[in-house]
C-alpha positions as CSV (number, residue, x, y, z in Angstrom):
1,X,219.9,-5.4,-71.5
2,X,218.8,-2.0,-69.8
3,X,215.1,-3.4,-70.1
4,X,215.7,-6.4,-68.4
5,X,217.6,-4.8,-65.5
6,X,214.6,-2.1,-65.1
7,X,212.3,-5.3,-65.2
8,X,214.3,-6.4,-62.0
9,X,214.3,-3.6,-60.5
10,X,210.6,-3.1,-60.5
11,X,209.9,-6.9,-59.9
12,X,212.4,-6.1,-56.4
13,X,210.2,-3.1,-55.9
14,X,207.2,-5.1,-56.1
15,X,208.4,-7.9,-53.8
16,X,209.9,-6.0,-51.0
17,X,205.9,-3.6,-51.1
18,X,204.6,-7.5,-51.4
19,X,206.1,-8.6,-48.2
20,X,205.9,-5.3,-46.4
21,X,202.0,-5.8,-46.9
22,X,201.8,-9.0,-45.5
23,X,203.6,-8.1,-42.3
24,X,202.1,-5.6,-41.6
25,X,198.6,-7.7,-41.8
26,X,199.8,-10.1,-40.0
27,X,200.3,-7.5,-36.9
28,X,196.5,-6.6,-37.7
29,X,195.6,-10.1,-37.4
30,X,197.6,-10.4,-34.6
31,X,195.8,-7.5,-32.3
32,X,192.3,-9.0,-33.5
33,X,193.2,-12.1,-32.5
34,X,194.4,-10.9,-29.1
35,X,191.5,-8.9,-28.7
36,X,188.9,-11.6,-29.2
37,X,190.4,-13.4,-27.0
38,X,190.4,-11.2,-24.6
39,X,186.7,-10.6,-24.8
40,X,186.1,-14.3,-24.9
41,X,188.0,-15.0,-21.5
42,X,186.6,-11.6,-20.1
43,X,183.3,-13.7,-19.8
């Protein structure tokens, strides 16, 4: 019992740090994206 609830608990862990990673790499993508754009229509 106590070892699947810690298994939980570290899967939650793991999927909240998963998600919290792709966000904020999205935002990166994001200010690239802008910024090539930017450039391109600077032309």
């Amino acid at each position: 019992m106590e070892l699947d609830l810690i298994l939980k608990i570290i899967f939650g862990i793991g999927f909240l740090v998963a998600i919290y990673a792709i966000i904020k790499n999205l935002d990166i993508i994001k200010i690239i994206l802008i910024y090539f754009k930017d450039k391109l229509l600077r032309k």
